[in-house]
N, C-alpha and C positions, 0 to 999 in steps of 0.2 A: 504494500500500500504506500509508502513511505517512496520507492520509485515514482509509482502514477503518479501522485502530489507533488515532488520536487517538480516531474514535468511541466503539473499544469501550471505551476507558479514560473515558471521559468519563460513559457511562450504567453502566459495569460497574465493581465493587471486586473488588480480586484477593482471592481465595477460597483459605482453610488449607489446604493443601494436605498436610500433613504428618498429616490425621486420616484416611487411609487414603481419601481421597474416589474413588468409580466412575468417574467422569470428569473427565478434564482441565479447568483456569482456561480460558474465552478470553482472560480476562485476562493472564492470564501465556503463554497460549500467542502473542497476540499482539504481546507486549513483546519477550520473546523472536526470535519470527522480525525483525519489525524490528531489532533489536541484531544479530542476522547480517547482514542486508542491510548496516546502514550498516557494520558490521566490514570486509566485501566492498572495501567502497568507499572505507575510508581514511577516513573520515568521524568521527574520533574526538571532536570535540565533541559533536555527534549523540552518541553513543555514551552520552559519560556523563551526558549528559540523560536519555532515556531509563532508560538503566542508574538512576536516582535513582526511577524509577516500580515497581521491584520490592521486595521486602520479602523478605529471604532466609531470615527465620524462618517463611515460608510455603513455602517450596517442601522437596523431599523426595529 
């Protein structure tokens, strides 16, 4: 999982999320499920790695 996701972040930018957008980031839906996996697993550095790849004025 942790492949797929570096991808999407690498060709994709997290998208405003807060201008009423029809569908979902994969950007952020991606960062997101990763940050649960590594949450799962104790993995808290992971965590706020990641965690550093969102932009919270974007989401809604």
């Amino acid at each position: 999982m942790l492949d797929a996701a570096d991808l999407i972040t690498e060709v994709k930018q997290q998208e405003n999320q807060t201008q009423n957008s029809k569908y979902p980031c994969p950007y952020t839906l991606a960062v997101l499920k990763v940050l649960e996996s590594l949450n799962k697993n104790n993995d808290f550095e992971e965590v706020i790695m990641w965690s550093e790849k969102i932009n919270p004025d974007y989401l809604h």
